[in-house]
N, C-alpha and C positions, 0 to 999 in steps of 0.2 A: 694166684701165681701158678705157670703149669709146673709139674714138677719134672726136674729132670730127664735126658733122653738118654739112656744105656748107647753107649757105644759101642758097636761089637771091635771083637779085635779082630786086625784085618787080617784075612787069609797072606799065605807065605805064597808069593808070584815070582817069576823070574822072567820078565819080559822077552829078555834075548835070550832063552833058550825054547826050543822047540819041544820041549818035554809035553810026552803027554799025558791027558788026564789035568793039566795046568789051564786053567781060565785067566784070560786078561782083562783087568778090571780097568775102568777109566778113572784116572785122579777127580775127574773134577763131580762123579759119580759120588765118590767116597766124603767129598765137601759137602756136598747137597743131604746125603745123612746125618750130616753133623747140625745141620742147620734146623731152628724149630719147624712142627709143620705149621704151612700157612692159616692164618687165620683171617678168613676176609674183613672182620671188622677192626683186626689191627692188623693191616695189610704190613706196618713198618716194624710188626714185632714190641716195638716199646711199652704193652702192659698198659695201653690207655682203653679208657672205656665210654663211653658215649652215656649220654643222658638217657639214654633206654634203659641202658643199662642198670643206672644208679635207681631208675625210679622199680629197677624189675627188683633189684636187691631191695628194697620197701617194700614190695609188696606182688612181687610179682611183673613181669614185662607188661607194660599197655598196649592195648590193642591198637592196632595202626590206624593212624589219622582217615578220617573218612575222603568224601571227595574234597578235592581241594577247594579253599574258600570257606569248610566249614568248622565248628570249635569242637569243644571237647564231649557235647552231648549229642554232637551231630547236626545241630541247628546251624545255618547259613550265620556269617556274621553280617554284624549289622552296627553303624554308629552309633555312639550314646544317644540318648532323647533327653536332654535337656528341659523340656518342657514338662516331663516329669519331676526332673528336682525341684524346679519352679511350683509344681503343686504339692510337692509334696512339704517344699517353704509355710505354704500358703494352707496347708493343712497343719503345719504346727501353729502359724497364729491364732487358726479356728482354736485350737486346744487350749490358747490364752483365756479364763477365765472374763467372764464382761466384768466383772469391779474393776478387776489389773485395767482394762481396756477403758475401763471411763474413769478410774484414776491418773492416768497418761493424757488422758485428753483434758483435764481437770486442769494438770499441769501446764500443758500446751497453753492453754486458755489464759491461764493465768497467766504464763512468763508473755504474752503477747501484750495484756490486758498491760501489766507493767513497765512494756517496754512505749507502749502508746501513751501512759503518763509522765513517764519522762520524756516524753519527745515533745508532750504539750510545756510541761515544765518549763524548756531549754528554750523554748519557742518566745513565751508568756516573757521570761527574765530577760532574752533580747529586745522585744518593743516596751516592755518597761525602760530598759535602759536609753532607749532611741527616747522616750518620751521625757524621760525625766530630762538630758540633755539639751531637748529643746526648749523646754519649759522652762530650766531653770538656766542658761544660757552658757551652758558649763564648756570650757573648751575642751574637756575630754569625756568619753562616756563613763559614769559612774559600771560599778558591779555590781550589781544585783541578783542575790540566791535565796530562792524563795523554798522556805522548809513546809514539813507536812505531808504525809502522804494517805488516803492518796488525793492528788491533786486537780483530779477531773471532780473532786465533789465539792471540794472548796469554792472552783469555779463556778460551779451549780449552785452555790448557795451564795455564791458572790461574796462569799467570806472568808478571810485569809488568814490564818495562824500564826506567821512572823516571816516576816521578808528583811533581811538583812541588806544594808546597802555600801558602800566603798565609794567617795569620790576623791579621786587625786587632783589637786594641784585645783584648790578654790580661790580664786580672785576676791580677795576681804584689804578695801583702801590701798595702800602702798604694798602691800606684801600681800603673798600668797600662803595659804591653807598647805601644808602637805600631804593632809590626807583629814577626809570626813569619813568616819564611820558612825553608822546609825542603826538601830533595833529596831524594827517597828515593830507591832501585834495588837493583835486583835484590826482588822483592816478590811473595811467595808468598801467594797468596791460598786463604782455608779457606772454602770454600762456592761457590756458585753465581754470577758476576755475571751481570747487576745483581739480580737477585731475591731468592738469600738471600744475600747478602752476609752473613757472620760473625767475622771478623775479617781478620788477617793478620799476614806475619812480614818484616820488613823488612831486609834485608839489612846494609846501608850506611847513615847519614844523615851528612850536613849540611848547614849553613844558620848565620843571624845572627841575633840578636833587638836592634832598636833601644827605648830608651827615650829618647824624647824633650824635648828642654829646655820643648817648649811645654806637654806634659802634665805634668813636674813644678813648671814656673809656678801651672800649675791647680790641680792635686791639692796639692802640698803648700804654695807659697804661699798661694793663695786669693785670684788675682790682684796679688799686691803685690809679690812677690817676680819676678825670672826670672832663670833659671838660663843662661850661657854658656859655651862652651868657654877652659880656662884655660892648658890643656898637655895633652900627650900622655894623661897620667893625672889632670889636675886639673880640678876645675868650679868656676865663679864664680857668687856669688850676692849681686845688688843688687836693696834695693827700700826699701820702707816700713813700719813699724811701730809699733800704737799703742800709747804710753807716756805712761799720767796723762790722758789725754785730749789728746795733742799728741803727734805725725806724727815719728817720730826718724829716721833713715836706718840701713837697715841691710844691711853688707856683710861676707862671710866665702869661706871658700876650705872646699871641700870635694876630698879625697882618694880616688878611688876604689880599692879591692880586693877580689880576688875571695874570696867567701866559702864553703869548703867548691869542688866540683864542680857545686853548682848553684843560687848563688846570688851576692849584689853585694852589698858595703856600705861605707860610706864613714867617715871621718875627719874631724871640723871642725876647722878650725882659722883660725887671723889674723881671728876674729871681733870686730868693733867696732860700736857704736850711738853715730851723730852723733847731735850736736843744732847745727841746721846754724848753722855761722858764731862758733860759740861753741867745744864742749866737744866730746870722743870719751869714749865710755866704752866698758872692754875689758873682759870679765869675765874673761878668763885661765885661768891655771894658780895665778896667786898665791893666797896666804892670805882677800884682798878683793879686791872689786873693784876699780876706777882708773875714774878721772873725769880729764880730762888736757885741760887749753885747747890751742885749735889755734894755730899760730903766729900766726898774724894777731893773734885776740884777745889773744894774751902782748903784741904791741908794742905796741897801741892800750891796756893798761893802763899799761905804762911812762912811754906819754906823757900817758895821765892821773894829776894828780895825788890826785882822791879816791881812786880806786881802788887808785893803789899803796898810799896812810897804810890805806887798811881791809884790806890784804894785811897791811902789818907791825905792825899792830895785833894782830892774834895769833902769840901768841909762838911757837906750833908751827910755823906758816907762814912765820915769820921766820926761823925755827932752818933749815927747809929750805933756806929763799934762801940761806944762808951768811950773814947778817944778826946778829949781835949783839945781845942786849938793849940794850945801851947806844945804837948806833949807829940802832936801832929807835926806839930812845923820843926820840934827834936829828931823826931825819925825821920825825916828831910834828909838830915845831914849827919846823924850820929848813928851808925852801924848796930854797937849796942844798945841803945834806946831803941832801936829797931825790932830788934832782937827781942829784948825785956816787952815789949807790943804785942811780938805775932807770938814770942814761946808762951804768954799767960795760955791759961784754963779755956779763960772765958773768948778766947779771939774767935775759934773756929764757931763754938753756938753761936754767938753773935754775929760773925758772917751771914752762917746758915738763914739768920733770920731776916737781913737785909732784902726786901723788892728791891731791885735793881731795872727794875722795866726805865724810872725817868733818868736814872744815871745814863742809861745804855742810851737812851734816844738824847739827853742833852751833850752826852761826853765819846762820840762816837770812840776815840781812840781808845779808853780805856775799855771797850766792849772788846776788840779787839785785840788788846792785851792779854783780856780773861778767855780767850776761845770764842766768843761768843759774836757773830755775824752780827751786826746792827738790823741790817739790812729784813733777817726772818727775825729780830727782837722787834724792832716796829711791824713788822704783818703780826705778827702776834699780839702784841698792845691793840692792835685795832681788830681782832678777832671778838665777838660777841658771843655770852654764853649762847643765845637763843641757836643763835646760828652752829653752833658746833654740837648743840643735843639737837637740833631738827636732822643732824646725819644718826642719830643714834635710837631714835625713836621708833617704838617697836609696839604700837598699838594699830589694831584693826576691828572692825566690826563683821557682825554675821552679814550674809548680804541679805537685799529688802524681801526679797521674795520666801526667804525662810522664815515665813511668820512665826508667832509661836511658841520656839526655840527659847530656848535661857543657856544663858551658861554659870558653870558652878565650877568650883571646887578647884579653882586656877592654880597652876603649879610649877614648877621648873624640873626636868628631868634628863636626864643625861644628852637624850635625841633633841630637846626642846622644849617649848612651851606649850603645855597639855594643860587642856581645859575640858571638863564634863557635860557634858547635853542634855537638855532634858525638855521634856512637851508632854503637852496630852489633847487630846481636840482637834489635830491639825488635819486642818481640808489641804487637800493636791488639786489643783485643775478647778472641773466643773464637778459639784459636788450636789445640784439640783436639776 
């Protein structure tokens, strides 16, 4: 900062008087003293300083730029040379030791080496699966993931570790497979892979095949039916069935066993056709069938009285109840004796155990009386066990071409019916 400018005090003037020895000074004279002196590098006065400046307070004023165009040592400028930093890149890799250098390459080699075995891998497990399809006439292509690595030596030696396989949805007699799964290992391969692939010889297998509840809902109900698990070894089977042109309920218990080494088939049995709220018909083992009221409707006839007089109105039916002719032909006409019939103990068991199949087909009105249609009581009478388990049966075999194979350890599981695989020996293809 400059310091301060003394003002003088100004002389005593008298403009309009002509006195002499008096000087006239100009006002604007007496401004221009007041005012700091110029300074060319702060031409506005404000105390600002330039970058010469700042760098002359460091160290002294810099000597003025040379000719123009050139830097700070006087040398011409000139653009970067890039092809410089490029060697000088290229001079630090040289300073990479050669182990670093053939360790990275070691690397390289190797992630390529491994990226070339799985690409044969993925290759191999697709014309496996195109082959096994054709071969074994499968309508969908099995999965096939072949373990071991690494994979280009297994093919060299035409010898394979374990190959895992998946087939969905196998055609075995009436019903389909939902799924084949299989283990192979130890697997001698006859030909070339992947190219001429020709067969092979499979050391070891196993695996499970599931048959499922929801595909023999499908297949063998036709939606009406569906099958659940009952026991260890047993299946359940509830649905619908149409009888006379009217909806019957129908439920039976199926038995699984294994049939032969390579195959499943079952048992029916405790099979019944409601007719709901009314009657059960069994077809059985017996000589007839059985038409049999369900407890309900037994009590709700006791306490009707038309129903019970058109029961011991026929005398077979009455003969059943433990009922008397005489005591039959009473409850006819006598209210109480009627009474004293249906209120005993023994009326409704005794109901309960009544067939009513030949009443119903010789006595039509009385079927009708009791709820019950004649009409699906006779399709029922002529329904045959054979024929109402041929809808329920739930055996199948491996198919021909899976030589070999056995199956083991048959079971029922919550998804369905799971059985165990097993083999050893088995040729694929052309094996010579």
């Amino acid at each position: 900062m400059r310091s301060p400018t003394r003002i003088p005090s100004p002389e005593s003037s008298h403009p309009h008087t002509g006195s002499p020895g008096v000087h006239y000074r100009n006002p604007y004279e007496e401004l221009a003293e007041l005012a700091d002196p110029y300074d060319p590098d702060d031409p506005l006065g404000l105390g600002l300083t330039s970058d010469d400046d700042d760098d002359a307070d460091l160290g002294g004023r810099r000597d003025k730029p040379a000719a123009s165009g050139s830097g700070d040592d006087g040398e011409r400028w000139s653009p970067p040379n890039h092809r410089r930093s490029s060697r000088r890149r290229r001079g630090r890799f040289r300073a990479v030791p050669r182990t670093a250098k053939a360790v990275i390459g070691l690397v390289v080699l190797a992630l390529l080496l491994v990226l070339a075995d799985r690409c044969a891998v993925m290759y191999a497990e697709r014309k496996a699966e195109q082959e096994l399809q054709k071969k074994l006439n499968l309508a969908t292509a099995p999965n096939v993931t072949i373990h071991g690595f690494p994979f280009l030596t297994q093919v060299l030696g035409k010898d394979l570790q374990q190959v895992d396989i998946a087939v969905p949805d196998v055609a075995a007699d009436r019903v389909s497979l939902a799924e084949v799964r299989a283990q192979a290992q130890d697997i001698r391969i006859v030909g070339d892979l992947p190219s001429s692939f020709r067969g092979a010889t499979v050391g070891r297998m196993k695996g499970d095949v599931l048959l499922s509840f929801e595909d023999l809902s499908r297949e063998l109900g036709a939606s009406q039916v569906r099958f659940q698990a009952l026991g260890p070894s047993s299946v359940r089977a509830d649905g619908k069935l149409p009888v006379a042109g009217r909806q019957v309920s129908l439920h039976a218990q199926a038995h699984i066993r294994r049939q032969g080494d390579r195959g499943i088939s079952t048992s029916v049995t405790d099979m019944r056709l409601d007719i709901p709220g009314i009657a059960t018909y069994r077809p059985g083992p017996e000589p007839r069938p059985g038409l049999y009221l369900h407890k309900k409707a037994a009590k709700q006839i006791s306490e009707d009285s038309e129903k019970a007089q058109a029961l011991l109105s026929i005398p077979s039916v009455a003969e059943k109840l433990g009922v008397s002719p005489t005591e039959a032909g009473q409850a006819l006409n006598d209210e109480r004796k009627l009474d004293e019939i249906t209120g005993s103990p023994r009326f409704v068991p005794a109901l309960l155990a009544v067939n009513l199949v030949q009443a119903a087909n010789d006595h039509p009105q009385l079927a009708r009386k009791l709820g019950i249609d004649p009409t699906v009581a006779a399709a029922l009478a002529r329904m045959k066990v054979p024929e109402l388990t041929n809808k329920l049966e739930l055996s199948f075999q491996l198919p021909e071409k899976a030589k070999g194979i056995r199956l083991a350890n048959i079971g029922v599981s919550p998804e369905g019916i799971r059985a165990d695989l097993a083999g050893a020996g088995l040729n694929f293809g052309k094996t010579r």
